[in-house]
C-alpha positions in Angstrom: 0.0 0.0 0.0 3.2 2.6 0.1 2.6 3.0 -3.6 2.4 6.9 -3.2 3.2 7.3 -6.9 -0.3 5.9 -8.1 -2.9 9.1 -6.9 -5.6 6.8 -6.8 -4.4 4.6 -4.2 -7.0 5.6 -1.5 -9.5 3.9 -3.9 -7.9 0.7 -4.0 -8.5 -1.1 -1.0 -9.2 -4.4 -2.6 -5.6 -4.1 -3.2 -3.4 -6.4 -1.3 0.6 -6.1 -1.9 3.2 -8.6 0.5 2.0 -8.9 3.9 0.2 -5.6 4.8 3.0 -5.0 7.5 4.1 -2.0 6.3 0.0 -0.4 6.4 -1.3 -0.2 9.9 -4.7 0.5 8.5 -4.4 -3.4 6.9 -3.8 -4.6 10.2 -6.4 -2.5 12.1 -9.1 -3.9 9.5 -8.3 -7.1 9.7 -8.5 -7.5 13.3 -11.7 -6.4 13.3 -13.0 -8.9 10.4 -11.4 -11.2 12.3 -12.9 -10.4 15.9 -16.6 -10.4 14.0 -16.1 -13.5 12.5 -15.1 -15.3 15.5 -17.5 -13.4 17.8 -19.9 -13.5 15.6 -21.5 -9.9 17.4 -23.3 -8.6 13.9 -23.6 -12.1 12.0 -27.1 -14.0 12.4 -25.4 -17.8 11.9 -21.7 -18.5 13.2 -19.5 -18.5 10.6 -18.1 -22.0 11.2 -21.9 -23.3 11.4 -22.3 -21.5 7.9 -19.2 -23.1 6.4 -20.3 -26.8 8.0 -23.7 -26.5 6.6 -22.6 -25.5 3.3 -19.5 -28.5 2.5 -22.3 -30.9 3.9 -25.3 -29.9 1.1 -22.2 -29.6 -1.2 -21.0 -33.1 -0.7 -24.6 -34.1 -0.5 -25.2 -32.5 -4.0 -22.1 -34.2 -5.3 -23.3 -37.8 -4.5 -26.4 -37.7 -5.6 -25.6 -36.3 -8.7 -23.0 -39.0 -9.3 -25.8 -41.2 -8.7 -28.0 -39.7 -11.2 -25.4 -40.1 -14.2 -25.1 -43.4 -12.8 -28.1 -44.4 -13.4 -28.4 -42.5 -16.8 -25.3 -44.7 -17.6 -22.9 -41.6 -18.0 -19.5 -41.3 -18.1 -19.2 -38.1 -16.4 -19.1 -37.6 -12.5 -18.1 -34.6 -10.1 -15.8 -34.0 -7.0 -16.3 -31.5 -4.4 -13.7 -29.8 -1.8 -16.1 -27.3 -0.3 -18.0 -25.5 -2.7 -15.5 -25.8 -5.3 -16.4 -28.4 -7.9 -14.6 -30.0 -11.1 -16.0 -32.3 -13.4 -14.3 -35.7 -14.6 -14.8 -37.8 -17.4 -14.3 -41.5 -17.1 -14.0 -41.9 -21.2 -11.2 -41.1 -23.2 -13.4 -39.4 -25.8 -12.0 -36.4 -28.1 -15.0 -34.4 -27.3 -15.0 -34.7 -23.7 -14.7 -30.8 -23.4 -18.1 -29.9 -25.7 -19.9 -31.0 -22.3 -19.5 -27.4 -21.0 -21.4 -26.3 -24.3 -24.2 -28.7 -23.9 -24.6 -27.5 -20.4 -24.4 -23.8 -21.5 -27.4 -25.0 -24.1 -29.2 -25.9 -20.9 -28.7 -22.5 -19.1 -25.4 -23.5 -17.0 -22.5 -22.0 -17.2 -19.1 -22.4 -16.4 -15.7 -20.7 -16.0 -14.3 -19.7 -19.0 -11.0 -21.6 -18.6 -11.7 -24.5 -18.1 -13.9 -27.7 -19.5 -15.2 -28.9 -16.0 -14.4 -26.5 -13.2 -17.1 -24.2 -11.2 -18.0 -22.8 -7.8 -21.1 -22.7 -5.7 -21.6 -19.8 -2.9 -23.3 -20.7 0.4 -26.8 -19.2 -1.0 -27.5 -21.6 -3.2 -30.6 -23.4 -1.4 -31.6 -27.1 -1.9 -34.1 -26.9 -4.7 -31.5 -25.0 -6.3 -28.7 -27.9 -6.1 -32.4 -30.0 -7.3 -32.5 -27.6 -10.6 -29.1 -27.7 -11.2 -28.5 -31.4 -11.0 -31.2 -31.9 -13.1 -29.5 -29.8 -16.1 -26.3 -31.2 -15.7 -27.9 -34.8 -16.5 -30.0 -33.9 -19.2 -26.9 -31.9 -20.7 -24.9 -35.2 -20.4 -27.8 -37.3 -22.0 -28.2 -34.9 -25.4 -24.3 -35.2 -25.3 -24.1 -39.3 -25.3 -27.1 -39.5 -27.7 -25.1 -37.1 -30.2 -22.4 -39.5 -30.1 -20.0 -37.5 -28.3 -18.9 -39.7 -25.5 -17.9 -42.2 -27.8 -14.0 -43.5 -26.9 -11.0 -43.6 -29.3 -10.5 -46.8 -30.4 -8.0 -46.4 -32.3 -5.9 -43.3 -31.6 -3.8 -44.2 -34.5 -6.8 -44.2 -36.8 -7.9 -41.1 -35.4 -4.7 -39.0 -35.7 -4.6 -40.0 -39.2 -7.8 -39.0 -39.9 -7.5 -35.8 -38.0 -4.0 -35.1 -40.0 -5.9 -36.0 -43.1 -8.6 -33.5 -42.5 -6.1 -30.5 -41.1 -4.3 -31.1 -44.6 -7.2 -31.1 -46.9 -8.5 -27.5 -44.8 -5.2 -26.0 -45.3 -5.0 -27.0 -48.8 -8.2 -25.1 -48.8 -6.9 -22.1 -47.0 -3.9 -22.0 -49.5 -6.1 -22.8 -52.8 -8.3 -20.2 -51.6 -5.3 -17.6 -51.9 -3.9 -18.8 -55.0 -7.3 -18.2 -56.6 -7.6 -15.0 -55.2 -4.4 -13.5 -56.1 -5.9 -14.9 -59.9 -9.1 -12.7 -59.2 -6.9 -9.3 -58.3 -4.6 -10.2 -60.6 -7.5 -10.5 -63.5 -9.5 -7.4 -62.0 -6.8 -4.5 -62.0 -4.5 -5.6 -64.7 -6.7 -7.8 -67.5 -9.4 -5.7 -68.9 -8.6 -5.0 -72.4 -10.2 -6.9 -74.9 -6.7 -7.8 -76.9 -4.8 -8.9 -73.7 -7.6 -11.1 -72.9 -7.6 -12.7 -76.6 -3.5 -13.0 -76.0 -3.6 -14.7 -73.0 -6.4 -16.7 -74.2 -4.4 -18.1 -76.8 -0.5 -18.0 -75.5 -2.6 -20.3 -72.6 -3.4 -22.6 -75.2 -0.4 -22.9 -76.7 1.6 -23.2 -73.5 -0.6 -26.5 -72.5 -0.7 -28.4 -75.8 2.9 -27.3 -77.0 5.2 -25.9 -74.6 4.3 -28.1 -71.5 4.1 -31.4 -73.4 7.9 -30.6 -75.0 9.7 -29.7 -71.7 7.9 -32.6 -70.1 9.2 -35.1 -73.0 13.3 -33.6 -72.2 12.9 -31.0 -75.3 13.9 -28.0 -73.0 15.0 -25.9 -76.0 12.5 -26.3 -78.1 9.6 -26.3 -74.9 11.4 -23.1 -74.0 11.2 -21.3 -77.5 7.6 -22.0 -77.4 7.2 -20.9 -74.0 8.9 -17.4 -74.3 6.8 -17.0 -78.0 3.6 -17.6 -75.8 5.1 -14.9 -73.1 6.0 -12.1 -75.3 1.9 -12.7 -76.8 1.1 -12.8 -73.0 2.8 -9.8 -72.2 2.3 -7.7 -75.9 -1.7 -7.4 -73.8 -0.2 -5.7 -71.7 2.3 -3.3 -73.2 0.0 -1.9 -75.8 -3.0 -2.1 -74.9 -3.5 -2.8 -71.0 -4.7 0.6 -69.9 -3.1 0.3 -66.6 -3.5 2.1 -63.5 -0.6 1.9 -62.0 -2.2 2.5 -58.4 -4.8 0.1 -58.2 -1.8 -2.5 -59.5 -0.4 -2.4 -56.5 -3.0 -4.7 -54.7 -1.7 -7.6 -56.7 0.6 -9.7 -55.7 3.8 -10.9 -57.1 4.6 -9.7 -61.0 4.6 -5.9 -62.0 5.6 -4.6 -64.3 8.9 -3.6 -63.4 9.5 -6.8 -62.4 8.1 -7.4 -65.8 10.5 -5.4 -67.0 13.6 -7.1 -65.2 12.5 -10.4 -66.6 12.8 -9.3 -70.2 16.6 -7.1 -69.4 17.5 -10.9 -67.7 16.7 -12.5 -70.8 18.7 -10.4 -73.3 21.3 -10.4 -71.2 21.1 -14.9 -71.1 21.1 -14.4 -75.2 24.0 -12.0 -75.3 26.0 -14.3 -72.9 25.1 -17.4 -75.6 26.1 -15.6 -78.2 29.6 -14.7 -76.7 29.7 -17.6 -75.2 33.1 -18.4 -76.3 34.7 -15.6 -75.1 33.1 -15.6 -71.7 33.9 -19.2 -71.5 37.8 -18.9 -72.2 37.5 -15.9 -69.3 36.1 -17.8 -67.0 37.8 -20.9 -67.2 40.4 -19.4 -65.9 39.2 -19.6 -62.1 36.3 -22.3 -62.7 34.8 -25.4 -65.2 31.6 -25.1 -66.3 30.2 -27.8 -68.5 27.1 -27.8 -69.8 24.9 -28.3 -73.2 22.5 -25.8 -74.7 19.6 -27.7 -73.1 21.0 -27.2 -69.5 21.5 -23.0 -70.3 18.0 -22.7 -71.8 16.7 -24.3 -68.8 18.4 -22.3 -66.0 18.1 -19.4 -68.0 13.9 -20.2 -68.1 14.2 -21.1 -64.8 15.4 -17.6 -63.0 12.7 -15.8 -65.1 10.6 -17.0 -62.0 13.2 -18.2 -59.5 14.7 -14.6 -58.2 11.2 -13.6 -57.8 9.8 -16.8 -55.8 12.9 -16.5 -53.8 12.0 -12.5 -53.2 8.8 -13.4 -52.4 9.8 -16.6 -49.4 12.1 -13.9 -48.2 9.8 -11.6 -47.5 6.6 -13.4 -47.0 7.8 -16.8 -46.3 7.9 -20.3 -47.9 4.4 -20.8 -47.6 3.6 -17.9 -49.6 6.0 -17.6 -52.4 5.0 -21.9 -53.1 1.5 -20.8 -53.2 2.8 -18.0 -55.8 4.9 -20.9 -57.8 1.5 -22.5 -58.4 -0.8 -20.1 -58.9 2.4 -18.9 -61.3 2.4 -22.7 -62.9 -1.4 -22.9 -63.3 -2.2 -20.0 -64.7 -2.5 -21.3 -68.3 -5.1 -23.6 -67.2 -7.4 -20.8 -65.3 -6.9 -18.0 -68.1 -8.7 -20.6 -70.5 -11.7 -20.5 -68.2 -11.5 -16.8 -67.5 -11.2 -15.4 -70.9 -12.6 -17.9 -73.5 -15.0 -15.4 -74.2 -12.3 -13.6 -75.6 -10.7 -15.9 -78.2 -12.5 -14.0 -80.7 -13.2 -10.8 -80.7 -13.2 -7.7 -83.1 -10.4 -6.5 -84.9 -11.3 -2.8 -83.8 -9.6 -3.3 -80.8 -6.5 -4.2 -82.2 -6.1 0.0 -83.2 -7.3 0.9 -79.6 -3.2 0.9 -78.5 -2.7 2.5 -75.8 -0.8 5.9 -74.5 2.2 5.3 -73.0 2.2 8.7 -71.9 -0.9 8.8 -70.3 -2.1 8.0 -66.8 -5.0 5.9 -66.6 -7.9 5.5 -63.7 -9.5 2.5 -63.3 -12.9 1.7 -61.4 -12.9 -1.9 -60.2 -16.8 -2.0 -59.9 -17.3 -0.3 -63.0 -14.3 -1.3 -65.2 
């Protein structure tokens, strides 16, 4: 109580700090709780008569309700010490712990931090305990006829199958993501009519040609393809993508100056091939590198995606730059879906090119 610092100490006399010998008002108060208590000279009923009467109708309240799940053929009983009470379950069932929410379905409820534990205060009258036993049996019953109270049987069964279903929910949660970095992705940066048709068709050709090459060990020629179907992809977008440059910030992963970093990479990969040579007699000097054109086309595809993925784990971790590797890998697949509408549309729109000077607004709800 000599915490002279806090102004509203007066108001604290709930407050109890060490051993209240350093406030003489602490000890002057309680002496005299102490001296009515014992005394008894303004309480109706002794304390310790109080206190007696009490643990016996608790422990009377605790056998007979015992007995009533007995007979109910529950596996749930209580223990008492005083008017403290706890609730044990004599199955090893996973859902031992919903029986607070049945009993909160029948009006009862209990502590917050706990699935069993409660207290009782010397009011509580017999036809009270009656009431409340009452509730706590009929609670018990819905809970058994639900099924709830049923044991594991096989815990290795079950941790599979609760492993099985945590995977398949997070699987969820991530496809989830994936598809809606697609939708932001389609909604602030894939509204022109000629980027659609591009992706439309670069998608096609990336599944029935480009795909089916790398996966049969034709890397170069998978490759070629593959870039021919990016610079259609990404033609949309240079000339005729009216792009707001603001609103493309709520995507996530590739803008276009990483855009443009990809393409600067890739001229830089064919002006190393085609000095090859002399960079090779240069560095051979200090290391040996042997590979084929097959292996350089490949790692030279490969970090048009890997510096960014790796960007991405860094700063968002590994979870999120895989789910940006697939969404990244699937998106051929999806863009059919989302823009075959588009594989033929009017050649007027191939004239609508757009300013690169200008600085364009976009309404998402409007388009």
């Amino acid at each position: 109580y000599l915490n002279t610092y806090d102004k509203k100490y007066l108001l604290q006399v709930n407050k109890t700090v060490g051993t209240l010998s350093a406030w003489h008002g602490g000890l002057v108060a309680s002496n005299v709780y102490l001296e009515a208590v014992s005394k008894g000279s303004f309480i109706k009923k002794p304390v310790k008569e109080e206190l007696t009467s009490m643990v016996a109708r608790f422990d009377a309240f605790t056998d007979k309700l015992n007995d009533m799940y007995g007979k109910e053929n529950l596996p749930v009983r209580v223990r008492n010490f005083s008017n403290t009470f706890s609730i044990n379950y004599l199955v090893d069932s996973l859902y031992n712990s919903r029986y607070p929410q049945y009993l909160m379905a029948e009006d009862i409820f209990l502590g917050n931090y706990s699935t069993g534990k409660f207290n009782l205060n010397a009011d509580t009258s017999e036809k009270d305990l009656d009431k409340l036993a009452e509730k706590f049996v009929e609670a018990g019953k819905k809970m058994k006829n639900d099924g709830y109270f049923e044991p594991q049987k096989n815990k290795m069964s079950m941790a599979l199958k609760l492993l099985g279903r945590f995977a398949v929910n997070y699987a969820k949660i991530l496809y989830d993501q994936i598809m809606l970095d697609k939708k932001i992705d389609i909604d602030v940066s894939h509204n022109h009519p000629v980027n659609k048709f591009g992706h439309f068709w670069s998608s096609i050709f990336m599944i029935v040609v480009a795909y089916p090459l790398i996966y049969m060990g034709r890397p170069v020629e998978g490759c070629v393809w593959f870039f021919l179907t990016h610079v259609v992809r990404q033609s949309g977008h240079f000339f005729y993508e009216h792009q707001d440059r603001d609103i493309e910030k709520l995507k996530f992963g590739h803008k276009d100056a990483s855009k443009k970093e990809a393409v600067v990479f890739l001229a830089m990969a064919a002006c190393a091939y085609h000095y090859r040579s002399q960079l090779w007699d240069k560095m051979s000097q200090y290391v040996t590198i042997e590979f084929g054109l097959d292996q350089y086309v490949s790692i030279v595809a490969l970090f048009t995606i890997a510096p960014h993925a790796v960007q991405i784990t860094y700063e968002y971790g590994f979870i999120r730059g895989m789910s940006w590797l697939l969404k990244i890998l699937t998106d051929p697949f999806t863009d059919i879906i989302d823009f075959w509408e588009y594989a033929i549309i009017s050649p007027k729109w191939f004239m609508d090119l757009k300013d690169h000077k200008a600085i364009y607004k976009l309404d998402l709800y409007t388009k």
